[in-house]
N, C-alpha and C positions, 0 to 999 in steps of 0.2 A: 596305646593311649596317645601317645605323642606322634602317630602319624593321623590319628582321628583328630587332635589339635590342630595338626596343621591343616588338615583337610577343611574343618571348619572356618579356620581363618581365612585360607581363601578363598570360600563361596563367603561370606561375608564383608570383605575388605571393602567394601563399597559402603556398608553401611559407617565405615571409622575413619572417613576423609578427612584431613586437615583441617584446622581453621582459616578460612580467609580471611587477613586483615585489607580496608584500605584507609588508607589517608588521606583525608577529604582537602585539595589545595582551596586556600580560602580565596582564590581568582581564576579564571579562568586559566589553565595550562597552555605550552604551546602548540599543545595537539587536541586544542577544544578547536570545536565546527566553527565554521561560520556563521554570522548573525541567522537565526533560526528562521523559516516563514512563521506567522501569527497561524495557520494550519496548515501543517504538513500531512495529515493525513483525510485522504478525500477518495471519491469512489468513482467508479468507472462504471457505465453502465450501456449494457450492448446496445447498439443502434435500434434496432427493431423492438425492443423492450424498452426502450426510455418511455416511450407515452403508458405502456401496461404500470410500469415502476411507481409513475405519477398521480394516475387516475386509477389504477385499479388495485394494488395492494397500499392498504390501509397503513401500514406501520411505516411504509418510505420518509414519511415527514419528519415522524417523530425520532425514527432513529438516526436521521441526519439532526436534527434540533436537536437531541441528547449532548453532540459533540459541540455544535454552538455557545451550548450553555456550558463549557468548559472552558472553551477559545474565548468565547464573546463576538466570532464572526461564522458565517456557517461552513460546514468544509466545502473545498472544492468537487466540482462537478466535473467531468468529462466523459461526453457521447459518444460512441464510436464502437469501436473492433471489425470484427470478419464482417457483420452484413453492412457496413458503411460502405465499403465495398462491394456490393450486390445491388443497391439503393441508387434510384434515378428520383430527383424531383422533380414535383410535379404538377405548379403554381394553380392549375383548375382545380387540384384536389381536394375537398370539403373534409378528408381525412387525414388524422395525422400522419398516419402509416396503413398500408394497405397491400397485404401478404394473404397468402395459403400456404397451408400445411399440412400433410396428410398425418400426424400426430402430434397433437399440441404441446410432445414435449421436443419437438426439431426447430432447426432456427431454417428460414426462407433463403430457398436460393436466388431469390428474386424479390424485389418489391418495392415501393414507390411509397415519396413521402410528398407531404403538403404545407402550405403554410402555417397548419393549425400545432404541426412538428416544432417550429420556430416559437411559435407562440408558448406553447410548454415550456418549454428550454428557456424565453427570457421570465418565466413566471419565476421560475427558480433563484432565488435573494443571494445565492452565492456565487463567485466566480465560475464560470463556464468554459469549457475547451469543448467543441463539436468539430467530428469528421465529418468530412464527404468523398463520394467517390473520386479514385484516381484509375484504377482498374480499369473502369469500363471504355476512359479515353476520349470523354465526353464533357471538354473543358467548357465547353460556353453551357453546358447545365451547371455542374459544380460553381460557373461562375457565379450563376442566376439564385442558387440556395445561401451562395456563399453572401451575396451581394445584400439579399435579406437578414440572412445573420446579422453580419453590418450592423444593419440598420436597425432591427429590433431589438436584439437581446443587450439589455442594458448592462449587465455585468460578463461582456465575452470578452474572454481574457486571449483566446486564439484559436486557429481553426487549424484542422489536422489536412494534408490532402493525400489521402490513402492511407491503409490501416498494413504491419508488416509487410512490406514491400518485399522483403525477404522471399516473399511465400509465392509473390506472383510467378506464373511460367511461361512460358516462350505460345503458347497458345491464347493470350491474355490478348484484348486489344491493344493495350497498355504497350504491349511488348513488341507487337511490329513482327513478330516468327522469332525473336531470341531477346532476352533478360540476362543483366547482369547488374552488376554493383554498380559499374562504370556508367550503365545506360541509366539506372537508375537516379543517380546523382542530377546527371543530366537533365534527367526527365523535372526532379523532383524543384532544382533552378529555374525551368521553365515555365513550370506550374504556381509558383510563386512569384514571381516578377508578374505575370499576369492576373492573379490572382489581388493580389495588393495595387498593380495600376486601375482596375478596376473599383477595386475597393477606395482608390486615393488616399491608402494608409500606407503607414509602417509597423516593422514592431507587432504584426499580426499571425504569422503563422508559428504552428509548433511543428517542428519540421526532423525529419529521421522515422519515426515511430517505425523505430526497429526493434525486433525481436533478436536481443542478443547483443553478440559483439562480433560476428564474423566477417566477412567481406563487404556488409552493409555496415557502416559503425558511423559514428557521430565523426570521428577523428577525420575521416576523408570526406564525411559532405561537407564538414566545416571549411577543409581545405578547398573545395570546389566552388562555396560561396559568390566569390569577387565582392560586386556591389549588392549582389543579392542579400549579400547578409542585413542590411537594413528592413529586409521583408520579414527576418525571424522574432520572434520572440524570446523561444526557447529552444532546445532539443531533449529528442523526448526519447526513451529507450522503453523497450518492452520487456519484462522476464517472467518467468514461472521456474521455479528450482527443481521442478519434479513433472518427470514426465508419466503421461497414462502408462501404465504394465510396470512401473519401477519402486510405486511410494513405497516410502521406507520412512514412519514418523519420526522416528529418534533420532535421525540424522537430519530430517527438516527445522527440529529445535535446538538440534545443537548449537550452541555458544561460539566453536570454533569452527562449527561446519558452515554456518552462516558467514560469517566473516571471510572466508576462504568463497563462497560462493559471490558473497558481494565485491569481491576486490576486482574480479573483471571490471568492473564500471568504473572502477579509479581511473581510468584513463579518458574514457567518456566522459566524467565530469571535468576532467582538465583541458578535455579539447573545448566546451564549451564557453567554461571559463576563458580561459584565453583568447575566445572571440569574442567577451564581453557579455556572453549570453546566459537564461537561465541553465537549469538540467532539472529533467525529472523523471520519472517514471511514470508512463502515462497507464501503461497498464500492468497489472501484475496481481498474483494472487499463488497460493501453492502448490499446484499440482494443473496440467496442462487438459483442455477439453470436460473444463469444467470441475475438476477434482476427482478423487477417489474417496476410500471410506479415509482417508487419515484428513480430508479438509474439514471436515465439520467440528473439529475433534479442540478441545483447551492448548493440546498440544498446538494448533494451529495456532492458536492464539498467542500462546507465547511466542511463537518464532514469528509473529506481525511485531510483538513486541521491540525484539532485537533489532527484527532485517528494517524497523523506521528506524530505530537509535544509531545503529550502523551506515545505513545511509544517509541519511542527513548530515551523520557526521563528516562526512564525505566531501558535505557542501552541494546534498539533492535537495532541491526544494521543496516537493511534496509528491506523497506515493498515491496512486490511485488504483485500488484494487476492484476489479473488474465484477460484477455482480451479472450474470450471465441472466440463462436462460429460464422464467419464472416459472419453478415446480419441477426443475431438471437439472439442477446447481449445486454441488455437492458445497462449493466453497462461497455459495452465495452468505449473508451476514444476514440478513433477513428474507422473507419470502409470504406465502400469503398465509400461512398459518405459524411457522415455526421458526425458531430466532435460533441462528450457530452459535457453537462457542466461540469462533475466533471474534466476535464484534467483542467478545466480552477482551482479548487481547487490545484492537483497535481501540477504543473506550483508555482502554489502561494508559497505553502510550499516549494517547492525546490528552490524556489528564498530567499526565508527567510531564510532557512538554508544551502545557497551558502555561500563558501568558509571559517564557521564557526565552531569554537572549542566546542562550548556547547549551551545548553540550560536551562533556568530557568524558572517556573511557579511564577506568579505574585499574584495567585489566589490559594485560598483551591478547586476551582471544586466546588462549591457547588451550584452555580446557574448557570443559560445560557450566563455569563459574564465571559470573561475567559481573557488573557492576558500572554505574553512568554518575559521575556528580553534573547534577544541572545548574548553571548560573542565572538569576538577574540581578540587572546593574552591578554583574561583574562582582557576587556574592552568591556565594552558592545557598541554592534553597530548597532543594531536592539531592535526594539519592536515589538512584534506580536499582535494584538486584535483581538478579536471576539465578533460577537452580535449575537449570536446563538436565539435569538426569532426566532418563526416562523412566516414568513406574508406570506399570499395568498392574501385575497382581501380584501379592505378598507382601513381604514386608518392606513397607514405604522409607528411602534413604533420609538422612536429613544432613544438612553442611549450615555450618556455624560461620555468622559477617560479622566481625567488630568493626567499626567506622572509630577513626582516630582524628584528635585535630577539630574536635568540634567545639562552640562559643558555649551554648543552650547549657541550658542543664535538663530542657527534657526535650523529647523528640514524640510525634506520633505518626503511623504508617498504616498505610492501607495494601491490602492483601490480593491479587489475583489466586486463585486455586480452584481447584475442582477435587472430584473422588481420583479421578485418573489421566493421564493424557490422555486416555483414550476414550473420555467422558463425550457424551454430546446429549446436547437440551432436546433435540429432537428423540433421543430416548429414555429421556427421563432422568436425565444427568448434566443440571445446567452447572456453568465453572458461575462465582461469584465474583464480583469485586468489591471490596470493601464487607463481603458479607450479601452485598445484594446482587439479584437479580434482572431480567428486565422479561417480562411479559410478552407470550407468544403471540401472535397476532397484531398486538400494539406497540410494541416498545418501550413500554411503561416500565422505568426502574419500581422495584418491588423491595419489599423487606424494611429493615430496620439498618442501620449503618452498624459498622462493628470495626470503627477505627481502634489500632492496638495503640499504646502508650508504655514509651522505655524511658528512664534515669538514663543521664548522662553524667558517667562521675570520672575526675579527672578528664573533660574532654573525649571520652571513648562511651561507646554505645554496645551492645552487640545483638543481633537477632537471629532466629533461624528458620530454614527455608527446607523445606520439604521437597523430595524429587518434583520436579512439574509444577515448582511456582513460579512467583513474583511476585517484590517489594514494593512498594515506594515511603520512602522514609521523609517526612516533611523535617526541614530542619529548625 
């Protein structure tokens, strides 16, 4: 009997974790982020798919407007990836983009765009960042798209010039017979300077759009700048946490695995910083070449969750997660019939840091327990939590938050969850927030609100969180 005891306790031990308390500082700590962007969280959408994104799936509008009506501005837009670099413009062209494909779920190794491409892009009411080619080595075209940019798109906030530079190879025009970091730097100085004389701006490019932090990083083009640094806007890094052949969900939502993942970019934000410049993430999403089966998944959602809270806190200005190729994108947020769970993560975070000045970690990251007080005017008015376990099947863990230190005597919170991490709307397993949904096809929030309501006695609150959620606790 008492080795049948023991044995039980430890396939269980998981279900009788500790209680987490935190204590909510009533100002911003000294390891609260920086003044926050008004939206940080904004989307990335593959070159060759921006006009299908626009004009032909129905729900794009709305499920960008859903995050508007949270912020009060719409989020950020940025054009671009792998075929930005394929893409010649094409000033006779009466199309916006103009490709073949010999199955409509491949992206074009070639294709041309037109002014009616520009035209799209300034329709759009929110801040813009568009690429163009640098690859093909073909500076007075890029100047000539660029130069319209310019001039029409009323809210372009910057232009990219080549997408992962990382990637290119010694057979690239680009490349002259050999590629490096060093040539690239070079290159990337002289594409800018000319690019902005042109333009007769400043302050225009977003410049790096590197994958990574290897030999290509923010820290040495900044160094390589000189004068040139007047042409930047920002620097821009690219990441995916998860490579094809490797997903592995319960480690994409971990609490500490993220944080350990993001801290590469600490140093990229400070090179930038230091030059006076933004930093963002211009593309990124979970899993590389479109995702696997874990990007559709709540699980994704939650670790959109974290990896914006974690980076911003950093001092990233805003993430833009890449929405690929329409009807063949694991990790897409929308598409033309079916809505992911991670929008429903996205969603959550940008309601938590709607209309807020900063952010603070409650927690060292060290376990699957994580926790954000949000400030404005320097008053905290949000709690963020996380239960980053993983469940799939059985019996679902739960972990216990008291919040200490608070004024209220009552509190009310809204809930991300699903059945599983491993839920996805696409089969029949949408996550909620708040209790609701949002409508495949449309984007339409659906259902009835189902805000929960806790006593605060003595200053202390306490709620709990089930494997694979998330809080947000209004205070």
């Amino acid at each position: 009997m008492h080795s049948v005891g023991i044995a039980w306790l430890l396939s269980h031990v998981h279900l009788v974790a500790a209680a987490v308390t935190y204590s909510i500082p009533s100002s911003p700590p000294s390891n609260a982020s920086p003044q926050l962007d008004p939206t940080p969280v904004g989307v990335s959408l593959e070159f060759f798919t921006f006009p299908g994104y626009m004009e032909n799936v129905t729900s794009t509008s709305r499920c960008l407007e859903n995050f508007k009506d949270l912020t009060g501005a719409w989020p950020p837009v940025r054009i671009g990836g792998t075929t930005q670099d394929r893409a010649t413009y094409d000033a006779k062209s009466s199309a916006a983009v103009t490709y073949s494909v010999s199955n409509a779920a491949d992206a074009p190794m070639t294709l041309t765009f037109g002014p009616r491409f520009i035209d799209l892009a300034n329709s759009y009411p929110g801040r813009v960042i568009i690429g163009f080619n640098r690859r093909l080595n073909n500076l007075a075209n890029t100047v000539a798209a660029a130069k319209l940019a310019y001039q029409k798109i009323k809210n372009l906030e910057a232009i990219e010039l080549g997408n992962e530079p990382n990637f290119f190879s010694n057979s690239d025009p680009i490349a002259g017979g050999s590629w490096s970091a060093a040539k690239d730097r070079t290159s990337q100085v002289q594409w800018q300077q000319a690019v902005a004389a042109n333009l007769s701006a400043s302050n225009i490019i977003s410049a790096g759009v590197y994958f990574g932090t290897d030999n290509f990083n923010i820290a040495g083009l900044a160094k390589a700048q000189g004068s040139a640094i007047s042409t930047v806007k920002n620097f821009c890094s690219h990441n995916y946490p998860q490579w094809a052949g490797t997903y592995n969900l319960s480690k994409l939502m971990s609490h500490s695995a993220i944080a350990s993942q993001v801290s590469q970019f600490k140093a990229e934000a400070a090179a930038a910083k230091a030059a006076g410049k933004e930093y963002i993430m211009g593309e990124t999403n979970s899993a590389t070449q479109g995702g696997g089966g874990i990007s559709p998944t709540l699980g994704a959602g939650l670790w959109i969750v974290d990896y914006v809270a974690q980076s911003v806190l950093m001092g990233m200005k805003a993430l833009y997660f890449h929405q690929g190729t329409i009807g063949n994108c694991q990790y897409c947020w929308w598409g033309r019939y079916s809505m992911g769970n991670p929008y429903y993560g996205a969603y959550f975070i940008t309601m938590a840091l709607a209309q807020a000045d900063r952010i603070a970690p409650l927690d060292n990251m060290s376990s699957n327990y994580g926790g954000y007080a949000i400030y404005k005017d320097n008053k905290p008015i949000r709690v963020l939590l996380l239960n980053s376990d993983y469940y799939e099947t059985g019996t679902r863990s739960k972990q216990t938050y008291t919040l200490t230190g608070l004024s209220s005597s009552a509190v009310t919170a809204k809930r991300l969850t699903g059945a599983s991490a491993t839920a996805r709307q696409d089969r029949g397993s949408s996550a909620t927030v708040d209790g609701q949904t949002f409508e495949d096809g449309t984007c339409k929030k659906q259902g009835t609100a189902a805000t929960e309501k806790a006593t605060v006695s003595g200053g202390s609150v306490t709620f709990t969180l089930s494997a694979s959620e998330a809080l947000l606790v209004y205070l």
